[in-house]
DRENVODO-844134 format. One record per atom (N, C-alpha, C, CB): residue in three letters; x, y, z. Coordinates in steps of 0.2 Angstrom, whole numbers, plus 2048, in hexadecimal, padded with zeros to 3 digits. Glycine has a CB too. Layout:
alaXYZ ...
//
This chain:
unk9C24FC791 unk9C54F7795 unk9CD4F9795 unk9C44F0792 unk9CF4F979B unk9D64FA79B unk9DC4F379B unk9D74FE7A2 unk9E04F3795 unk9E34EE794 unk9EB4EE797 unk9E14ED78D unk9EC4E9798 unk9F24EA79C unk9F74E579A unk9F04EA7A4 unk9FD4E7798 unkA004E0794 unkA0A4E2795 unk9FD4DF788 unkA0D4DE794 unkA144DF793 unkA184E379A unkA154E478D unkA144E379E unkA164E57A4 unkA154E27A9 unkA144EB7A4 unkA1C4DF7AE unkA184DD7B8 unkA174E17BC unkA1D4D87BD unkA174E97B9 unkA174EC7BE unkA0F4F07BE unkA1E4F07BC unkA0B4EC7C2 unkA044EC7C2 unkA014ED7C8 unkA004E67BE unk9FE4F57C7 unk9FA4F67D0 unk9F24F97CC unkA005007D7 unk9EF4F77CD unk9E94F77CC unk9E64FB7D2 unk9E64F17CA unk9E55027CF unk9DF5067D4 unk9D95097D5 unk9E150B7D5 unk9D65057DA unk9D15027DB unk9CD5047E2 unk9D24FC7D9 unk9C85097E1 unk9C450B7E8 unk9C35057EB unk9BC50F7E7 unk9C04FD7E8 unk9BE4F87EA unk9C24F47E9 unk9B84F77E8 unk9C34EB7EB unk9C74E87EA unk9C54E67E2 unk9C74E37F0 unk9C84E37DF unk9C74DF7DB unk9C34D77D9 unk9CC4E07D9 unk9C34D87D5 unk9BD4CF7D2 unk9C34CD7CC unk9B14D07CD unk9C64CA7CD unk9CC4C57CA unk9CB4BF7C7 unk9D04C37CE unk9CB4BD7C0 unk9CA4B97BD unk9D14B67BA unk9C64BB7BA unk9D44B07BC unk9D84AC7BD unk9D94A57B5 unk9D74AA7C5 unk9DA4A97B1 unk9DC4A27AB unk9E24A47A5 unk9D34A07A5 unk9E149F79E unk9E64A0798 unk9E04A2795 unk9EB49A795 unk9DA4A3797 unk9D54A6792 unk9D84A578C unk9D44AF794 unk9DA49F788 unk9DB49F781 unk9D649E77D unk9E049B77F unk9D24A277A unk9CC49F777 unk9C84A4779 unk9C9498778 unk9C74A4781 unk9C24A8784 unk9BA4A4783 unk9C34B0780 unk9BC49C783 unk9B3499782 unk9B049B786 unk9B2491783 unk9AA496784 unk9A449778B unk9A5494792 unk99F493789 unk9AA48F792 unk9AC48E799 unk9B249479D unk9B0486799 unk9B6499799 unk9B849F79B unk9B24A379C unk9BC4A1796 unk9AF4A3799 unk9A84A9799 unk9A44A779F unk9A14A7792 unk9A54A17A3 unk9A14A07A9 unk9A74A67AE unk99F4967AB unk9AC4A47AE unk9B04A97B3 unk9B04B07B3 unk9B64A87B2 unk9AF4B07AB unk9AD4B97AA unk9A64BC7AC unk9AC4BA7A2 unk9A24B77AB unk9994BA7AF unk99A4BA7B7 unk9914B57AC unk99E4B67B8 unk99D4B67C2 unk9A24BD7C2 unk9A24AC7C9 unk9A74BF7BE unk9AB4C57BF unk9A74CC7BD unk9B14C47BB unk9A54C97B7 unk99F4D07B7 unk9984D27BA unk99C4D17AF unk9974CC7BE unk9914CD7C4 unk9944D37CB unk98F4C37C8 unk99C4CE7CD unk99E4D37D2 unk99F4DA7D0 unk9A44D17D5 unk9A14DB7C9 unk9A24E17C8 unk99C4E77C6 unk9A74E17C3 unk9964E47C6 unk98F4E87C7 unk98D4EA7CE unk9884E27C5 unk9924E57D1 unk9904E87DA unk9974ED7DD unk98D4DF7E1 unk99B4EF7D7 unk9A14F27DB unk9A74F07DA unk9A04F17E0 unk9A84EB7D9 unk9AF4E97D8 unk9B14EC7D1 unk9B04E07D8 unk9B84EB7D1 unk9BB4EC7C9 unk9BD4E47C7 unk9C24F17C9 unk9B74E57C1 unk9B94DB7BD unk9C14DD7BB unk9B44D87B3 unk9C54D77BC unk9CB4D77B8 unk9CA4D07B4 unk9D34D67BD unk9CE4CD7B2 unk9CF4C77AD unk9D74C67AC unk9CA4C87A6 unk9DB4C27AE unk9E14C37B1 unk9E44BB7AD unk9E04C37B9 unk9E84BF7A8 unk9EB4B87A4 unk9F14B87A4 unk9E84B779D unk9F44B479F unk9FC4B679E unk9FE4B5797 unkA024B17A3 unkA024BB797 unkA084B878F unkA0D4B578F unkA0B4BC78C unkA0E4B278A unkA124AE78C unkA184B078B unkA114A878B unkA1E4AE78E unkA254B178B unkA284AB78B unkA294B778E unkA2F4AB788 unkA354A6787 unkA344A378E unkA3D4A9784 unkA3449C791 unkA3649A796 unkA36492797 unkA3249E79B unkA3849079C unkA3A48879A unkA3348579B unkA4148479F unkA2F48779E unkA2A4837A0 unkA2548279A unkA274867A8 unkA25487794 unkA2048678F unkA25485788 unkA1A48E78E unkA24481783 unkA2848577E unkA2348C779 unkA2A47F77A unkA2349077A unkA20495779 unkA23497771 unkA2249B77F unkA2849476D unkA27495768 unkA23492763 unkA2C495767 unkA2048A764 unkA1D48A762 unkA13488764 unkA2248975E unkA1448D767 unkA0C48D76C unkA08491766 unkA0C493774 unkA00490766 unk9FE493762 unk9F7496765 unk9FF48F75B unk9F549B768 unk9EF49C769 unk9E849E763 unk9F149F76C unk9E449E765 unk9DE49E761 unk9DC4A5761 unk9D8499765 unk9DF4A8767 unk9DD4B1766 unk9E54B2767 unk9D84B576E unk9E74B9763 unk9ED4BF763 unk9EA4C0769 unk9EE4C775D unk9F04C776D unk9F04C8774 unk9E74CF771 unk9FC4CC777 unk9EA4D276A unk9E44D7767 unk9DD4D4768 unk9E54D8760 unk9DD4CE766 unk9D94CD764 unk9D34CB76B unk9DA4C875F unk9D84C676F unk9D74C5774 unk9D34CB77A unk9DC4C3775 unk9D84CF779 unk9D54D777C unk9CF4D8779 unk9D94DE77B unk9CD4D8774 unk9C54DA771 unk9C14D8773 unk9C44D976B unk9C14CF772 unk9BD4CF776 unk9BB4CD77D unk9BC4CD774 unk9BE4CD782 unk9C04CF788 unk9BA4D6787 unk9CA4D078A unk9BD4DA785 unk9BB4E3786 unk9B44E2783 unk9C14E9782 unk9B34DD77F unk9AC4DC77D unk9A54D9782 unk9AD4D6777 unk9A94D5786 unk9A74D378D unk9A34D9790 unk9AD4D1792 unk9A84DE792 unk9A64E4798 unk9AC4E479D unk99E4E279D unk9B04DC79E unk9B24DF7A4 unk9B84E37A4 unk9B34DA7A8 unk9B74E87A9 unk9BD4EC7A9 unk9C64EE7A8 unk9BC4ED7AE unk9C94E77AD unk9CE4E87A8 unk9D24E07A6 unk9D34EE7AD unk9D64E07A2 unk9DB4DA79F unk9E14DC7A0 unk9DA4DA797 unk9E44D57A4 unk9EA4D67A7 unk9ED4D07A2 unk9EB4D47B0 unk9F34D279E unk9F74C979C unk9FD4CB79F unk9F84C6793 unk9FE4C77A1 unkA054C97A7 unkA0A4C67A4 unkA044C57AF unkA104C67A2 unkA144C47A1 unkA174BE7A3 unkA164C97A1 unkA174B77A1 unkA184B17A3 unkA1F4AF7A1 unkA124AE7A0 unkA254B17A5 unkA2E4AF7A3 unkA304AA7A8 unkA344B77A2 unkA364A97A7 unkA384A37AD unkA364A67B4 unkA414A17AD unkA384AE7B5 unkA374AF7BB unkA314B07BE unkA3B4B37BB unkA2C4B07BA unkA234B17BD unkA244A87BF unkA1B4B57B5 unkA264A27BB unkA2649A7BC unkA284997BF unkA294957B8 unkA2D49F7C3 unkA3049A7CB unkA2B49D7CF unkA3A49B7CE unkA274A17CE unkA224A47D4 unkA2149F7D9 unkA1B4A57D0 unkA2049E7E0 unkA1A4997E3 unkA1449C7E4 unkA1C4987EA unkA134977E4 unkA094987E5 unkA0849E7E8 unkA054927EB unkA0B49F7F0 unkA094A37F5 unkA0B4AA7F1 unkA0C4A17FD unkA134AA7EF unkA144B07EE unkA104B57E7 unkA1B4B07ED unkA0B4AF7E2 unkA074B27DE unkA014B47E0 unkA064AE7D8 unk9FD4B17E6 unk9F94B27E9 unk9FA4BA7EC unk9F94AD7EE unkA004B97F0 unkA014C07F2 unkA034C87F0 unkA054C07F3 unkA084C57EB unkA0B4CB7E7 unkA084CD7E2 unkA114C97E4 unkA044CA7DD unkA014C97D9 unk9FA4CB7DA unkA024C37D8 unk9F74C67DB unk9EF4C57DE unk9ED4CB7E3 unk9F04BD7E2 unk9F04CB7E8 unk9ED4D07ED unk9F14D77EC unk9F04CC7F5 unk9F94D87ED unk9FA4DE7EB unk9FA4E27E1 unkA004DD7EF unk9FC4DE7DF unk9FB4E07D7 unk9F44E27D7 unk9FB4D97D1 unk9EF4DD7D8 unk9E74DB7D4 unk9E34DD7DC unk9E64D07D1 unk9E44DF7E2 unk9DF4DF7E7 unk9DB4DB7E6 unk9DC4E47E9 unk9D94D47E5 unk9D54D17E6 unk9D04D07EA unk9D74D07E6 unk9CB4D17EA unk9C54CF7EF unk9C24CA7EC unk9BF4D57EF unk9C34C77E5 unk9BE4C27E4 unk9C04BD7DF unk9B94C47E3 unk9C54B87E1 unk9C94B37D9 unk9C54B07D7 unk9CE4AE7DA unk9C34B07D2 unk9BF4AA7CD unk9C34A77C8 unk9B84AE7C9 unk9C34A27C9 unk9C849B7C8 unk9C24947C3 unk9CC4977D3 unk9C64947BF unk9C348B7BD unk9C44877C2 unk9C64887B6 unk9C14827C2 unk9C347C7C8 unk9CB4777C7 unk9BD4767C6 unk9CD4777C3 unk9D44777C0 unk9D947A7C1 unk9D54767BC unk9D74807BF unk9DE4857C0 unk9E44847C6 unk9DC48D7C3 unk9E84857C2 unk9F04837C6 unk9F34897C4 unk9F647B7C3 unk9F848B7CA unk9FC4907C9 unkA034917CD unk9F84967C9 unkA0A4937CC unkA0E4947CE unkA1348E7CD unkA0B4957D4 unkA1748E7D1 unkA1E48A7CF unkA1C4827D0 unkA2548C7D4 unkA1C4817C8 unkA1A4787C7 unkA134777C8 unkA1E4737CE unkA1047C7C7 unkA0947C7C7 unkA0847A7D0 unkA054767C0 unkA0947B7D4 unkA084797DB unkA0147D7DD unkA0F47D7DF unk9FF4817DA unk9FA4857DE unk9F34847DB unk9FC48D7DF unk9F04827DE unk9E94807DC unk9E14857DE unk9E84797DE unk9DA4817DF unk9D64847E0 unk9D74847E9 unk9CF4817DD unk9DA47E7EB unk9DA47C7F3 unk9DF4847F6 unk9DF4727F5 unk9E44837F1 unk9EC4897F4 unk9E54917F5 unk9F648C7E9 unk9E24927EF unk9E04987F0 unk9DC4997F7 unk9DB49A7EA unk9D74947F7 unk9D44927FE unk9D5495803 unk9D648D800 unk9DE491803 unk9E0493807 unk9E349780C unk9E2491807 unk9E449D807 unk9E84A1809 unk9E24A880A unk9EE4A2804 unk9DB4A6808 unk9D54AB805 unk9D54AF80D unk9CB4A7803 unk9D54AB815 unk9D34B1819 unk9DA4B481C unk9CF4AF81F unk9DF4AF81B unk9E64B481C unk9E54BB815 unk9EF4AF81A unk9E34BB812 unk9E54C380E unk9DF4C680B unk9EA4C2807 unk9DA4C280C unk9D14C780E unk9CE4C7806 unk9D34D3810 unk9D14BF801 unk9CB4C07FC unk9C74B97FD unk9CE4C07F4 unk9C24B87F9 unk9BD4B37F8 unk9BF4AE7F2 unk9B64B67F6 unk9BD4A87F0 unk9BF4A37EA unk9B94A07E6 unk9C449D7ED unk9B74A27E1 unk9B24A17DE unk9B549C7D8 unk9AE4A97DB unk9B34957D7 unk9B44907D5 unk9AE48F7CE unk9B348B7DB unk9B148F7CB unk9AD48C7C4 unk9AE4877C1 unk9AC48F7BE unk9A84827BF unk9AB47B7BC unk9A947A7B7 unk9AA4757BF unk9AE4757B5 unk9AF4747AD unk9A94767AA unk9B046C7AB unk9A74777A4 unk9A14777A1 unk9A047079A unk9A048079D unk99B46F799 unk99E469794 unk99646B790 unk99F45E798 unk99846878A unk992468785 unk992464781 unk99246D782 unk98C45F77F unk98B45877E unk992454780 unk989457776 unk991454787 unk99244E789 unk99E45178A unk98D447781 unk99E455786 unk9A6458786 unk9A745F78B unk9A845977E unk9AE45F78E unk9AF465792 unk9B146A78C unk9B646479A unk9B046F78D unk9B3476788 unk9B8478789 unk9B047C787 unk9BC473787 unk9C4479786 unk9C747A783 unk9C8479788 unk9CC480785 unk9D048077E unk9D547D779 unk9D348477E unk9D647877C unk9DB472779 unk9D546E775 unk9DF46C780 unk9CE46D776 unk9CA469771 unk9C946E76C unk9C4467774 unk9C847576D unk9C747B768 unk9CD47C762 unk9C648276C unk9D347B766 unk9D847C762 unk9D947675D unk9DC47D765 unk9D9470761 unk9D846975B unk9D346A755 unk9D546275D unk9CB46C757 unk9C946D750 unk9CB47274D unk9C146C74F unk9CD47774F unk9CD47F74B unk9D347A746 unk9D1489751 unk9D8477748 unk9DE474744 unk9DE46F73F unk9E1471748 unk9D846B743 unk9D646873C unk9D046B737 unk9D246273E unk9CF471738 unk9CA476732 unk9C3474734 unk9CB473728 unk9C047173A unk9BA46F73C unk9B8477740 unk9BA468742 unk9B747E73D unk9B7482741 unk9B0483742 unk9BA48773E unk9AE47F740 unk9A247F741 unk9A347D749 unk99B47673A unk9A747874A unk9A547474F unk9A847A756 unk9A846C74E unk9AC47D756 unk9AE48375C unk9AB48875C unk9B448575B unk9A648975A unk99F48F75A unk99C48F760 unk99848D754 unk999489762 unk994488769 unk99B487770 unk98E480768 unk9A048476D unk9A4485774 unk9A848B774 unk9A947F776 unk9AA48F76F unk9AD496770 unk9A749C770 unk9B4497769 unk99F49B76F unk99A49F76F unk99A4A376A unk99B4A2774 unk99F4A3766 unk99F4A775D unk9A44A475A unk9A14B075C unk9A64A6754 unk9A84A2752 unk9B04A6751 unk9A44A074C unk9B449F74F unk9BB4A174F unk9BE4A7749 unk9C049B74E unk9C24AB74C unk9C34B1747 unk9CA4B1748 unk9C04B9748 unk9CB4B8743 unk9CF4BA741 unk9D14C2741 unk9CF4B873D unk9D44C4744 unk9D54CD743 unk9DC4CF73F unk9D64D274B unk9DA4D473C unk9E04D673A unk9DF4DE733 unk9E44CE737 unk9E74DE732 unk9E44E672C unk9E64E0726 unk9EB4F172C unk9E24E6722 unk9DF4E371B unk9E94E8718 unk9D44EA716 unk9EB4E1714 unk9EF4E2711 unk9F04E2709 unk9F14DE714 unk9F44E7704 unk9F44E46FF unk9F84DD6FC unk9F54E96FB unk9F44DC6F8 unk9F64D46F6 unk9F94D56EE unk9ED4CD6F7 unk9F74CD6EA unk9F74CF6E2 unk9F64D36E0 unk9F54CD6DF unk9EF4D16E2 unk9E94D56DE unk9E64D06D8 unk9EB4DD6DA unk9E94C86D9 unk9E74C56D4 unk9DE4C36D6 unk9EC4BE6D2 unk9DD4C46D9 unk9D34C46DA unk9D14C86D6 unk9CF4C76E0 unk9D24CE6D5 unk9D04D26D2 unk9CF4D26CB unk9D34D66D4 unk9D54CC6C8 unk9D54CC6C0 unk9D14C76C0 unk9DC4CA6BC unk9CF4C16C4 unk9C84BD6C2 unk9C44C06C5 unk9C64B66C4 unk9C14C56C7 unk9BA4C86CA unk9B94C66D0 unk9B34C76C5 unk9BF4C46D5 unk9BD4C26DC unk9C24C56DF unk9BB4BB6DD unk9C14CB6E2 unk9C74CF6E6 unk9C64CC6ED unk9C74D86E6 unk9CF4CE6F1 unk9CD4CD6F8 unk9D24D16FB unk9CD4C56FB unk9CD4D0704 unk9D04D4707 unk9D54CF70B unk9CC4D970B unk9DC4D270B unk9E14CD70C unk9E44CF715 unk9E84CE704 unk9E44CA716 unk9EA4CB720 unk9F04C671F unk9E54C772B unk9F44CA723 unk9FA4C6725 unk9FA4C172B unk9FF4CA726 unk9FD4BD72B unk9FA4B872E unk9FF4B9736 unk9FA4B1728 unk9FD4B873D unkA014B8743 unkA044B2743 unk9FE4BA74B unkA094B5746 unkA0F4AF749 unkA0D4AB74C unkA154B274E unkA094AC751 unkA074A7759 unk9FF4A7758 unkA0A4AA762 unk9FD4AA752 unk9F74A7752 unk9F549F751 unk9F44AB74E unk9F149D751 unk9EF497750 unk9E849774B unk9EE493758 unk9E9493744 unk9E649473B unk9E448D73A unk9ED498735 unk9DD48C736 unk9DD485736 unk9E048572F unk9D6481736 unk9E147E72F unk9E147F726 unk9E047D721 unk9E347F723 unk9E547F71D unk9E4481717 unk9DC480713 unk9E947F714 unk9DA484711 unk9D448370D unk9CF48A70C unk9D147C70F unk9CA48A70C unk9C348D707 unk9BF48D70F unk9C04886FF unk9BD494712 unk9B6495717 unk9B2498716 unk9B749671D unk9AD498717 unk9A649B71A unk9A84A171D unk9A249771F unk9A74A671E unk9A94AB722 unk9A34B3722 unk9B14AC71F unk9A64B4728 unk9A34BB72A unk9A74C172A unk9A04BB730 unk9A84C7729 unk9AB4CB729 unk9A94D572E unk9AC4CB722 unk9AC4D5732 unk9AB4DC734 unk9B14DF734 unk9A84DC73B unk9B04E7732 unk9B44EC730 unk9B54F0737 unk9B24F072A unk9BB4EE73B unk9B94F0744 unk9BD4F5746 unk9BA4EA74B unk9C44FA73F unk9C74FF741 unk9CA50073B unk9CA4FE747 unk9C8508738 unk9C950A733 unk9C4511731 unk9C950472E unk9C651572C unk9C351972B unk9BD519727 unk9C651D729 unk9BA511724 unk9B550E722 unk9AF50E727 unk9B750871F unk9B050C72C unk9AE50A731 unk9A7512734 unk9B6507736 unk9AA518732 unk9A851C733 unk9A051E730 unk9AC51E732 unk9A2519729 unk99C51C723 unk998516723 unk99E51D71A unk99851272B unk99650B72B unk992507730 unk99A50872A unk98C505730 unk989501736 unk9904FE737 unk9814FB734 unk99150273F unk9964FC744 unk9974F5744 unk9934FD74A unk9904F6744 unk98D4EF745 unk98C4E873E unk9864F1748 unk98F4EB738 unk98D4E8732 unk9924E3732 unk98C4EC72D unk98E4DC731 unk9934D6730 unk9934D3729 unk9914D1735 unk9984D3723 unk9974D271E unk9964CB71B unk99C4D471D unk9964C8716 unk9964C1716 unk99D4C1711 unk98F4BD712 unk9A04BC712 unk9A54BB70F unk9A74B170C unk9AB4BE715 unk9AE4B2709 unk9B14AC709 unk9B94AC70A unk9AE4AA703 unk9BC4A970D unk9C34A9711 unk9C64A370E unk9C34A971B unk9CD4A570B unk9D14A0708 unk9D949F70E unk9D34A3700 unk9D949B70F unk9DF49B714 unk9E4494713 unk9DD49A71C unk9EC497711 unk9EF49170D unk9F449670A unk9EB48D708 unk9F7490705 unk9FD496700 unk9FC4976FB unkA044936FE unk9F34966F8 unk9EF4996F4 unk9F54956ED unk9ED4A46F6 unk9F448F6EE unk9F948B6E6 unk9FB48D6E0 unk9F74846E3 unk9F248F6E0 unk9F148F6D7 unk9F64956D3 unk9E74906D4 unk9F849A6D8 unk9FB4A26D6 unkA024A46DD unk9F24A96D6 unkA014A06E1 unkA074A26E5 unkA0A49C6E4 unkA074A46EE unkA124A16E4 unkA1849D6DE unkA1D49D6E7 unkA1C4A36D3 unkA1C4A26EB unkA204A16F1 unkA1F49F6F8 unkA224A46F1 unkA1949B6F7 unkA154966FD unkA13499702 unkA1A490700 unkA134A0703 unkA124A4707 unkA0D4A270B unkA134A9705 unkA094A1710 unkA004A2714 unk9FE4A9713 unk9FF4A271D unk9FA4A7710 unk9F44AD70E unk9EE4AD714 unk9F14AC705 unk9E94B2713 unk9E44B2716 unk9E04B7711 unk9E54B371E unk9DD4B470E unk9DA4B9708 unk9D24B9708 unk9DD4B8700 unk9CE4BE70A unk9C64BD70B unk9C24C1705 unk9C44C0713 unk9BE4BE701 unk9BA4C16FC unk9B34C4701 unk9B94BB6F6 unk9B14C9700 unk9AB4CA705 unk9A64CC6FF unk9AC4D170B unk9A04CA701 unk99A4C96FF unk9984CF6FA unk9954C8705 unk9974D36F4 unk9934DA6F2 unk9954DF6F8 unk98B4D86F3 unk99D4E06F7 unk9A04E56FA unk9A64E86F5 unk9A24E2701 unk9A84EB6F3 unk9AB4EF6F0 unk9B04F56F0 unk9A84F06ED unk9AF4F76F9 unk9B34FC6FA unk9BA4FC6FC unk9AF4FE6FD unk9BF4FF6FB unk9C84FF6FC unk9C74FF705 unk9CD5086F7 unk9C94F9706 unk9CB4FB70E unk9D34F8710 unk9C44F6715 unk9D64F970C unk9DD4F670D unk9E04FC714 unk9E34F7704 unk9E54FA719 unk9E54FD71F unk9E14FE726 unk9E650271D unk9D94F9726 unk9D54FA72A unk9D54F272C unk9CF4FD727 unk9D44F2731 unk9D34EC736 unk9CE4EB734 unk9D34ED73E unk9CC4E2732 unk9C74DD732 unk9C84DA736 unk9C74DA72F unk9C14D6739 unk9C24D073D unk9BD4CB738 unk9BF4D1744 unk9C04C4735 unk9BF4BE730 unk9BB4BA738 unk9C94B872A unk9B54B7735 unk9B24B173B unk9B04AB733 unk9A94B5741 unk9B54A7737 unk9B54A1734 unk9AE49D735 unk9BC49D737 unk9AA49B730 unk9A4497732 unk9A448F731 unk99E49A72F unk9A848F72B unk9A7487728 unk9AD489723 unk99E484725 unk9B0480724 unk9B247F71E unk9AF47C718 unk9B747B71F unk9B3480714 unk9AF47D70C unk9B2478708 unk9AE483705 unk9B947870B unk9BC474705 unk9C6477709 unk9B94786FA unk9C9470705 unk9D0470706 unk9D1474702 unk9D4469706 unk9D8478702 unk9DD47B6FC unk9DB4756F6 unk9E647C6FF unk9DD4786F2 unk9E04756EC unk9E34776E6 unk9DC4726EA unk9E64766E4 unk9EA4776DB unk9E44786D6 unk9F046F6D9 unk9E747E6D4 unk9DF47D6CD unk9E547F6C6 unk9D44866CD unk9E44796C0 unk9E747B6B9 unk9E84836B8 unk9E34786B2 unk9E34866B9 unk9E448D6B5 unk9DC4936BA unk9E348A6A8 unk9DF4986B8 unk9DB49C6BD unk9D349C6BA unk9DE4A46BF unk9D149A6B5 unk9C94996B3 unk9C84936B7 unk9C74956A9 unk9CD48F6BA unk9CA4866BD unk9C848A6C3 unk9D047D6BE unk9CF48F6C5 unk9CD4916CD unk9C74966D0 unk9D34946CF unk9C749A6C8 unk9C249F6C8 unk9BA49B6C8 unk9C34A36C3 unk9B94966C7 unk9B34906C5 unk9B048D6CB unk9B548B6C1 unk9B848C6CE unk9B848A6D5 unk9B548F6DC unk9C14886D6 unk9B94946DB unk9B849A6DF unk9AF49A6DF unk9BD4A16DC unk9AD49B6D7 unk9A449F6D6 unk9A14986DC unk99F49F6CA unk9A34916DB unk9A148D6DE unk9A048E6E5 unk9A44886DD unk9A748E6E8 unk9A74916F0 unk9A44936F3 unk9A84956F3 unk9A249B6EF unk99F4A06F0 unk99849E6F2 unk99F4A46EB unk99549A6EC unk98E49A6EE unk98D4946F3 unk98A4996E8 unk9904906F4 unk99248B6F9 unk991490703 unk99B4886F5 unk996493702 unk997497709 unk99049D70A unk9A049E709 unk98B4A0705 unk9874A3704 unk98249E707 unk9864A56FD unk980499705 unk97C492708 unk97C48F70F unk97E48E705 unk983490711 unk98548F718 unk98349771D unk98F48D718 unk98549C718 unk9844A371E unk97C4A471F unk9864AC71A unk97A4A271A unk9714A171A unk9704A071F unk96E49A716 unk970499722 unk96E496727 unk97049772E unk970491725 unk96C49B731 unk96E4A1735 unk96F49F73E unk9684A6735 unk96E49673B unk96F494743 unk97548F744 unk968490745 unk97949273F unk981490740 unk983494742 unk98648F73A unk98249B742 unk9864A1746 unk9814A3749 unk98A4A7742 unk9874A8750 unk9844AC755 unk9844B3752 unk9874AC75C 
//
């Protein structure tokens, strides 16, 4: 997949027109996924799929400092490129892309950037200055510049629409079980294995530690269920690709031994023992087990931890919590 980012200066070359997918893809749920399969249908017959989002930068219309998405711009790409479709546009989103008009993003954008042959839009999508431009604006302008408008609508499940504003409330409140069936996997994490203490290691539970993003969005604090894949590193070589670990994921300022409140992300993985400090992991949050807490001395926490453990083992069991 060709990914495309930090730049407006975008000509996409293309024997055929393009199939354009139009959102904030934050999450990338299953109601994004409907836009993605009408994009990867056209692109079986010829077109090139895009998927066409934006980054956000300093500007008056968002406050972007403190926005917090559910995917990194990385992570985001992954899975995008996990999809099939061809390429990932995030366009750069500053005051001067907000005063855009409708017509001139249609144009400039849309037709000459992206050659468009085929926009696939949710039924809500707005765009351009003051959100002025809607499903009707695309409409409108489809036989003056020679594309089509492929409309998708909300998706809902029991009885609720899937979006990223509901996904982000539970991820926030630590309900990370319940965003599985509307994001289609479960919420993660990517990142390199960092050295930490090493105080795991003195109660016989080591972990593999990350740093935590700026604009990522983290439930919190407390003890999860988790899965683990090793997706770039020189481990990865001597290893089914495809091997997903069991783990357990602590997220917080870890009380009982950090004296400088720092957020940690530290994962104990299941009957694994090998040094991957420097290699990209990706953590999938399955269930919460438990809030942080303060333990007297590290026997209470180490007593606590053997508990977890077998606690998140019981939950991984059960094979129809995860995809």
């Amino acid at each position: 997949m060709i990914h495309i980012k930090d730049t407006k200066k975008v000509k996409l070359n293309s024997t055929e027109r393009t199939a354009v997918a139009l959102g904030k893809f934050d999450g990338i749920h299953q109601g994004h996924m409907l836009l993605i399969e009408q994009v990867l249908k056209l692109q079986r017959q010829g077109y090139m799929g895009v998927v066409f989002t934006f980054d956000m930068r300093e500007n008056h219309v968002f406050d972007v400092s403190n926005m917090k998405t559910i995917y990194t711009s990385d992570e985001k790409a992954q899975v995008v490129s996990d999809t099939g479709v061809d390429v990932l546009v995030e366009y750069p989103f500053d005051d001067a892309f907000a005063a855009t008009e409708p017509k001139a993003f249609i144009r400039d954008v849309l037709v000459d950037m992206m050659r468009a042959g085929y926009v696939v839009v949710g039924s809500d999508y707005r765009f351009g200055r003051d959100r002025k431009g809607d499903v009707d604006t695309l409409r409108s302008y489809a036989d003056e510049y020679g594309y089509k408008v492929i409309v998708i609508d909300k998706l809902e499940q029991d009885d609720e629409v899937v979006s990223s504003t509901v996904i982000r409330k539970n991820i926030s409140e630590g309900d990370v079980r319940s965003v599985i069936p509307m994001l289609g996997r479960p919420y993660s994490m990517t990142g390199e294995v960092v050295s930490g203490k090493q105080l795991g290691r003195t109660i016989g539970i080591p972990t593999a530690n990350m740093l935590p993003e700026e604009r990522k969005l983290y439930p919190p604090a407390g003890v999860y269920a988790s899965r683990i894949s090793i997706i770039r590193g020189k481990h990865t070589g001597h290893e089914d690709p495809f091997r997903v670990y069991m783990g357990i994921t602590n997220i917080g300022d870890n009380p009982t031994v950090n004296d400088k409140g720092n957020i940690t992300i530290e994962t104990n993985i299941f009957d694994f023992d090998r040094n991957i400090y420097g290699q990209v992991i990706k953590v999938e949050l399955i269930e919460q087990i438990r809030g942080e807490k303060k333990f007297g001395s590290l026997d209470e926490l180490k007593a606590q931890m053997a508990n977890d453990i077998e606690t998140s083992k019981r939950i991984l069991a059960n094979k129809v919590l995860v995809k």
